[in-house]
C-alpha positions as CSV (number, residue, x, y, z in Angstrom):
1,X,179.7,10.4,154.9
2,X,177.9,12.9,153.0
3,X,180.7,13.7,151.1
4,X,181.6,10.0,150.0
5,X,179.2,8.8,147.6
6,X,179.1,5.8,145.0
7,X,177.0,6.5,141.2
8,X,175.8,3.8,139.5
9,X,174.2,5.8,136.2
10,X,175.8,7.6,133.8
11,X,173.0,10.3,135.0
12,X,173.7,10.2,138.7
13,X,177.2,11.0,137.8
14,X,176.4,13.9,135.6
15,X,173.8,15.4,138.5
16,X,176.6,14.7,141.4
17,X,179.0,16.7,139.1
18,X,176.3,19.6,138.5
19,X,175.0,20.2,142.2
20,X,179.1,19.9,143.3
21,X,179.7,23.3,141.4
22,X,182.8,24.9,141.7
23,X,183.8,22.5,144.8
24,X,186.6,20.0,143.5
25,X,185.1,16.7,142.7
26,X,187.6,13.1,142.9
27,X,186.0,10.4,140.9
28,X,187.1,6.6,141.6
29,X,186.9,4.2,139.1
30,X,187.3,1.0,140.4
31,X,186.5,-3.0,140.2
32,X,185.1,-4.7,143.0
33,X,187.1,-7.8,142.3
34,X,190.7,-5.4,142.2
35,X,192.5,-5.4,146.0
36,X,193.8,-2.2,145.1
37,X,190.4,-0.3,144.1
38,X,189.5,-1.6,147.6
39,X,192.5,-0.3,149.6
40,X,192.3,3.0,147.8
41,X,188.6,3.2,148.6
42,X,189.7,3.0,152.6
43,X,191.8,5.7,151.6
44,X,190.1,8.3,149.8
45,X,187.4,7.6,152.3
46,X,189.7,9.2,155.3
47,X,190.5,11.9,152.6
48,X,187.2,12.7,152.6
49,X,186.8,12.8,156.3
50,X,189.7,15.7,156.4
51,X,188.4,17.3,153.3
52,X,184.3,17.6,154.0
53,X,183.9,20.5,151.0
54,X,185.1,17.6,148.2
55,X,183.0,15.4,146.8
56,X,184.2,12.0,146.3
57,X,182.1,9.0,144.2
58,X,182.7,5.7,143.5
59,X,181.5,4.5,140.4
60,X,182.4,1.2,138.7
61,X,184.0,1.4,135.5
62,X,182.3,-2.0,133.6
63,X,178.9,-1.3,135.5
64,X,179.0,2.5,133.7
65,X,180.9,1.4,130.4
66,X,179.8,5.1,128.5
67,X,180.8,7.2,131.3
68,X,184.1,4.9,131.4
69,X,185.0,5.1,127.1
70,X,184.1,9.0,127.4
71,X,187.0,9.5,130.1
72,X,189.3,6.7,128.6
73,X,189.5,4.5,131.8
74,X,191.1,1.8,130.1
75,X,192.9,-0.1,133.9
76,X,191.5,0.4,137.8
77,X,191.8,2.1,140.0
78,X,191.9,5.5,137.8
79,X,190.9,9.0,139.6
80,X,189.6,12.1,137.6
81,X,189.8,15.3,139.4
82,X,186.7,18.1,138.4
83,X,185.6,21.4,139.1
84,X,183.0,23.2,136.8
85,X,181.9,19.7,135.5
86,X,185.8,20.1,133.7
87,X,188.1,17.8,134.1
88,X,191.0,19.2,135.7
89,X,193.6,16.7,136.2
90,X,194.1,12.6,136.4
91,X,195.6,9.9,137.9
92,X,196.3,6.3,137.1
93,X,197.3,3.6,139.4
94,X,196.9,2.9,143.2
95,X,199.1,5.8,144.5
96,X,198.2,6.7,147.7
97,X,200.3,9.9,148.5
98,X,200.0,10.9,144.9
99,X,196.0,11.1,145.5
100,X,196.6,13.2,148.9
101,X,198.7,15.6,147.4
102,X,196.5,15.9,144.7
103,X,193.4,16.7,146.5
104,X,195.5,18.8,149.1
105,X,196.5,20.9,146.0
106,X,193.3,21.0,143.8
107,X,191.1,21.6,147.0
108,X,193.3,24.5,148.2
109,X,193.1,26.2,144.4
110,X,190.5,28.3,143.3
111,X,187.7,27.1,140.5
112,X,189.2,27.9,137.0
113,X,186.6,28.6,134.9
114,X,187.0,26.9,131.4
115,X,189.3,28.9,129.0
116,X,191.1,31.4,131.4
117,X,194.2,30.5,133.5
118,X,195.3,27.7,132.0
119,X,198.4,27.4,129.8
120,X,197.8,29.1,125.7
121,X,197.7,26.4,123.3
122,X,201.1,28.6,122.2
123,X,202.6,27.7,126.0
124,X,201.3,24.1,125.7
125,X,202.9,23.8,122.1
126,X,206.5,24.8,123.4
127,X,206.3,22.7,126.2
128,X,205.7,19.7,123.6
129,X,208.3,20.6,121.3
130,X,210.9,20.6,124.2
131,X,209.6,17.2,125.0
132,X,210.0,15.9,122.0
133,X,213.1,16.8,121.3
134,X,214.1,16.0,124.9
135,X,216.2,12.9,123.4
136,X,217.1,12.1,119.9
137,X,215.0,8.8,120.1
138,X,211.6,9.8,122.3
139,X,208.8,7.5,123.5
140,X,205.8,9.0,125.1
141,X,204.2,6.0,126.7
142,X,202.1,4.8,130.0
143,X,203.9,3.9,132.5
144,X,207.8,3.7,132.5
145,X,210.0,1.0,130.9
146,X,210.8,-0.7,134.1
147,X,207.2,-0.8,134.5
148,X,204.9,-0.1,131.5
149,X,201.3,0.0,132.4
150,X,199.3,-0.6,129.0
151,X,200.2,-3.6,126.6
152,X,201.0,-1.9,123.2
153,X,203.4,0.3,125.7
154,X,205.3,-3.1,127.2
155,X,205.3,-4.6,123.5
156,X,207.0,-1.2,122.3
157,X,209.3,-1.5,125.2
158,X,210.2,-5.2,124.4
159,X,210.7,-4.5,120.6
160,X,213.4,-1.8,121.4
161,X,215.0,-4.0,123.6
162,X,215.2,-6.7,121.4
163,X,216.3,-4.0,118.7
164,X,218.9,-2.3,121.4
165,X,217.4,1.2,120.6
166,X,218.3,4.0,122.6
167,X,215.8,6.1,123.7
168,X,213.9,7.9,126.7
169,X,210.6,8.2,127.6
170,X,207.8,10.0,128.9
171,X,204.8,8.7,131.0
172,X,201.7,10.1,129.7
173,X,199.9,9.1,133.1
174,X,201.3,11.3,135.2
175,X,200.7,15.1,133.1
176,X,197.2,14.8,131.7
177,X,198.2,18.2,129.7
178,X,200.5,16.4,128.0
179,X,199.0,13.1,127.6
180,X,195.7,15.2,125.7
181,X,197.8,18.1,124.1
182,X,200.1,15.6,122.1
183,X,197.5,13.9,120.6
184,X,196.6,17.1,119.0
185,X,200.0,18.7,118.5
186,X,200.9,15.2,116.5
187,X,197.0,14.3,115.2
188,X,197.8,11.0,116.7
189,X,195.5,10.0,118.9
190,X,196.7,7.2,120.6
191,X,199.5,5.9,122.8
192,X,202.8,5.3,122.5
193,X,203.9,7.6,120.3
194,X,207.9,7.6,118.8
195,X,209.6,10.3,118.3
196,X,213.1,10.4,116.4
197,X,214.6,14.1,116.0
198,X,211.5,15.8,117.0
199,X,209.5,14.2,114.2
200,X,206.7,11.8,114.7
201,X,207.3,7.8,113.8
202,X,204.2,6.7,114.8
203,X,202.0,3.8,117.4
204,X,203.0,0.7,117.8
205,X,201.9,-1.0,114.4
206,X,204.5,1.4,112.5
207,X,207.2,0.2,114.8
208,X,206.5,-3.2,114.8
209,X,206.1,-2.9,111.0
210,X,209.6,-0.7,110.9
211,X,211.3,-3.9,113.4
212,X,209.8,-6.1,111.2
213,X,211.4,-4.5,107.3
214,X,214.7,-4.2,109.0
215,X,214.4,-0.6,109.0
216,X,214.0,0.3,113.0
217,X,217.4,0.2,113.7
218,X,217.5,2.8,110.8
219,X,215.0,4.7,112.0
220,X,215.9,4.9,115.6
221,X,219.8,5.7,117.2
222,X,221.3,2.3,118.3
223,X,221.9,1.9,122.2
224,X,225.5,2.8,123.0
225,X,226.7,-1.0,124.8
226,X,227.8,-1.2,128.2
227,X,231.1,-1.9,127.0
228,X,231.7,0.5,124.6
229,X,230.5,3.1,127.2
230,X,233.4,1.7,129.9
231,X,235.5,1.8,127.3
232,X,234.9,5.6,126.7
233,X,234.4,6.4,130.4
234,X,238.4,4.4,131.6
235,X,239.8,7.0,128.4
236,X,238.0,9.9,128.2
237,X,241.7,11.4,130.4
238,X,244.9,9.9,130.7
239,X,244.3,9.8,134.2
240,X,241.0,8.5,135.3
241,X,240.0,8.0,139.0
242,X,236.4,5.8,139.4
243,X,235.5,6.8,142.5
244,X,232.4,8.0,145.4
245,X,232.0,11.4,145.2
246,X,233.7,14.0,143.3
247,X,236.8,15.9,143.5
248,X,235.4,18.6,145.6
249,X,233.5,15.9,148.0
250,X,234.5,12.4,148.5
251,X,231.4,9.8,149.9
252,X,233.6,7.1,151.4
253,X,237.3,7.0,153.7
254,X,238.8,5.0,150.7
255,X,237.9,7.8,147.9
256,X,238.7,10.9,150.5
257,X,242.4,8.7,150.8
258,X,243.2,8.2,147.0
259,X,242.0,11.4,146.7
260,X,244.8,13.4,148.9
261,X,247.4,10.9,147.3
262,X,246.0,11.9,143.6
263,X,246.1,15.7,144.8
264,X,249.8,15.1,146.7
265,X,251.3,13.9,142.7
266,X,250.8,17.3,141.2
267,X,249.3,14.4,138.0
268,X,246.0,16.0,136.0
269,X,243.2,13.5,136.7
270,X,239.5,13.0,136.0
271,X,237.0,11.6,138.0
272,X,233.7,9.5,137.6
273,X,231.3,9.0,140.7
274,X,229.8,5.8,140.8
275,X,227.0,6.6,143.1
276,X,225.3,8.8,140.3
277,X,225.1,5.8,137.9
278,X,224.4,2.4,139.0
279,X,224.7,0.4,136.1
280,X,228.3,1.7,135.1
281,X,228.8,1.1,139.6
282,X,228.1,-2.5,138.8
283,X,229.5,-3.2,135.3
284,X,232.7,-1.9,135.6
285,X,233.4,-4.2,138.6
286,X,232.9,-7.2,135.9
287,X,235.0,-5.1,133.2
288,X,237.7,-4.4,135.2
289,X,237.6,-7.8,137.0
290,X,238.0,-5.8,140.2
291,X,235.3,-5.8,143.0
292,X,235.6,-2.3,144.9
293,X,235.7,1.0,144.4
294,X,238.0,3.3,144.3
295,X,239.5,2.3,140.6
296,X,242.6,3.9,139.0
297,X,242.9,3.7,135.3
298,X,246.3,5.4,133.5
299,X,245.8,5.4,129.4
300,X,242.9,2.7,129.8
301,X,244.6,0.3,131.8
302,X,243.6,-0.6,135.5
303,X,246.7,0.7,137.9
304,X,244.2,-0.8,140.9
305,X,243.2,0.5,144.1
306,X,243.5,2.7,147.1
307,X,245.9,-0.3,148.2
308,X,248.3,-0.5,145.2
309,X,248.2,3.2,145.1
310,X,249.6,3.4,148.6
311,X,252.3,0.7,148.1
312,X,253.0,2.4,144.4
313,X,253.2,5.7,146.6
314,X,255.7,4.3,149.0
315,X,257.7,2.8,146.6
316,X,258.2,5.6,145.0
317,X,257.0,4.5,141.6
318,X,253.4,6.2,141.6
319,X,254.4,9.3,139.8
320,X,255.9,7.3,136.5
321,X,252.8,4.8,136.5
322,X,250.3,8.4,136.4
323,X,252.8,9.3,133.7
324,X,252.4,6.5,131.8
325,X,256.0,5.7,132.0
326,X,255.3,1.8,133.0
């Protein structure tokens, strides 16, 4: 294909960029000994069969180490989206749909020229400040913590789990806006970056050295533990129902019964659904040494479920145990 071209010079890849001109251009670097460079070659190769104004190159990241340090291609398969000889956008990993929505959408745009279009440096700067105060502990980072995708990311992730630090985080991979505009907003030019309260902590050395003093957990809001949060969650009413769904919409037979019975006692009640939160879905089970759902909780205490509710119901005894009386 035409179209679907590999550059193995840091000066083929500047001419291929040039003669493209405002036509979107999808770079590949890859490895040849990576599976998943190869299956994402197969794919941006029937991209560029449906897509025949895009230009697409191959180019191996160790083979053109100077093109590779300019663009900070630090793990394979990474794409850099162009128009203008800019760089327009980015994207790290072996995502497949991610790269076909990507093209779909820069292809179909028109060429920005450099400097008009795009977000102020005032728009861009608001956007950061609302991200880093998005949580009072915030790490911007690559990849997520489930799955960080750098190592000084997965050692900052393993240090606040060791530290129980509550935080969120942000992956820098997937908004390239971000990922460059931070380093400027917080003249700090590499990642991960901690924030605590909007202000900036620092890399990895300054939290390792903060873990290592004693003064992290200090520094950064201690995570909230699972049973302290059940705790809160079973009294945060007198009357707590643990249930799927909501009030308004019950998600199972069992929480649409308890439901009419809770609405039939005239009680006040609360209700939590478990379906929005998987961990408290699975730890309150343990907690509560009761395996299904619903769960009825008067003043902190388990009353049980839709079955004790019924017989408590038909024994006439339900209203006093939602009072509290026994």
């Amino acid at each position: 294909m035409a179209n679907f071209v590999q550059a193995t010079s840091s000066q083929q890849f500047e001419d291929l960029l040039k003669n493209a001109g405002k036509s979107l251009v999808v770079i590949h670097f890859l490895a040849s000994w990576a599976p998943q460079c190869t299956q994402m070659n197969d794919v941006m190769a029937e991209i560029a069969k449906e897509y025949p104004q895009v230009t697409f190159i191959k180019l191996e990241a160790e083979a053109v180490p100077e093109v590779s340090e300019k663009y900070e291609i630090t793990s394979v398969p990474t794409f850099l989206f162009f128009k203008n000889c800019e760089k327009i956008d980015r994207l790290d990993g072996a995502h497949a749909p991610e790269l076909t929505k990507k093209v779909q959408r820069l292809a179909s745009s028109p060429a920005v020229p450099a400097g008009s279009g795009a977000p102020t440096k005032e728009d861009l700067n608001e956007r950061l400040k609302k991200l880093i105060n998005a949580a009072p502990c915030m790490l911007f980072m690559k990849g997520s913590p489930q799955e960080p995708r750098c190592g000084f990311s997965k050692q900052i992730v393993e240090i606040f789990k060791q530290k129980n630090i509550q935080y969120s985080s942000f992956d820098i991979l997937s908004d390239e806006e971000v990922r460059q505009g931070l380093k400027t907003f917080s003249n700090w030019p590499t990642y991960p970056q901690v924030y605590v309260n909007g202000e900036l902590v620092g890399g990895l050395d300054i939290v390792k050295e903060l873990a290592e003093s004693g003064e992290l957990e200090n520094t950064c809001p201690k995570a909230v533990t699972l049973e302290h949060r059940l705790k809160a969650l079973i009294n945060k009413a007198p009357v707590m129902l643990f249930m799927k769904g909501s009030k308004e919409m019950a998600k199972c037979g069992f929480s649409r019964q308890i439901l009419e019975i809770m609405n039939s006692s005239g009680v006040d009640y609360e209700t939590f659904d478990i379906l929005q939160d998987e961990e408290v879905r699975q730890g309150l089970k343990t907690y509560s040494n009761w395996p299904t759902y619903p769960q009825l909780y008067v003043k902190g205490e388990l009353v049980g479920g839709l079955d004790i509710v019924k017989e408590l119901k038909e024994s006439g005894d339900l209203q006093s145990v939602l009072n509290g009386e026994s």
